[in-house]
C-alpha positions in Angstrom: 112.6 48.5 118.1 116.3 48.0 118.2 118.7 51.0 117.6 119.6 48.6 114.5 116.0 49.1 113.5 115.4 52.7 114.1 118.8 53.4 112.2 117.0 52.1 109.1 113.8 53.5 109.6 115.5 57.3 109.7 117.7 56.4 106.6 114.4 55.2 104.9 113.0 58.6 105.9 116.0 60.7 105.2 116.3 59.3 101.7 112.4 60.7 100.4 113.4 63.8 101.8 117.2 64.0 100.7 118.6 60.7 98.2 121.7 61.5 98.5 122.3 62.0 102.7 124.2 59.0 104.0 123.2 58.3 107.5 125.9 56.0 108.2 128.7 58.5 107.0 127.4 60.4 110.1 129.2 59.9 113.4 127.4 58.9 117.0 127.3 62.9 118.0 127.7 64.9 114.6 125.0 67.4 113.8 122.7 65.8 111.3 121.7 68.9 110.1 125.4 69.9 109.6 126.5 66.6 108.2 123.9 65.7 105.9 123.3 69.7 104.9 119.8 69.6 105.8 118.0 72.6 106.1 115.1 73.6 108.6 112.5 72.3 106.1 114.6 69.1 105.3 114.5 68.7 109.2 110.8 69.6 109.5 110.1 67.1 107.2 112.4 64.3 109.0 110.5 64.8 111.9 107.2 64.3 109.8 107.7 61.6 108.6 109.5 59.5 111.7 106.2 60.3 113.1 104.4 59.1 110.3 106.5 55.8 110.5 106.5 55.1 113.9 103.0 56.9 115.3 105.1 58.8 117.8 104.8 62.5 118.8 107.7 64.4 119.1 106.9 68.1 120.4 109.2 70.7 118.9 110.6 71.5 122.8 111.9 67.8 121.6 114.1 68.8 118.5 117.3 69.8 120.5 117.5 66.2 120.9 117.3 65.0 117.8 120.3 67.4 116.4 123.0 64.0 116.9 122.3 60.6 115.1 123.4 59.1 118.7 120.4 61.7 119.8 117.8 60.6 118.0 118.5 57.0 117.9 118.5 57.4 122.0 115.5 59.5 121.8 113.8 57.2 119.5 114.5 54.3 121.4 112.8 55.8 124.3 109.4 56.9 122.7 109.3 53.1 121.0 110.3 50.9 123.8 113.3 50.0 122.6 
């Protein structure tokens, strides 16, 4: 999947879990959890349900990398082949 593609994929996700975050007010390495005020559940649930979408695993060791949008696009990318 292209970055393009995973960007809309985790807004898709992000807005079940919290309508009114705006991924794309979010800069490259901004905290997401900071910037779109999510809280450790709101995260959990992130994580969830990107690997509902995209049959990836992501092991918790893994969720320091997902903190930045420019993170967990990257990481994404890598776990998808893109």
């Amino acid at each position: 999947m292209t970055r393009d593609e995973l960007e809309r994929v985790v807004a898709g996700v992000l807005a079940g879990i919290a309508p009114e975050a705006d991924l794309a007010t979010v800069k490259g390495s901004e905290d997401l959890r900071d910037a779109l005020d999510l809280d450790s559940m709101d995260f959990l649930n992130l994580v969830i349900g990107l690997h509902e979408k995209l049959g990836i695993d992501i092991p918790e060791a893994d969720y320091p990398k997902l903190f930045s949008k420019d993170g967990l696009l990257t990481y994404l990318a890598a776990k998808t082949g893109g």
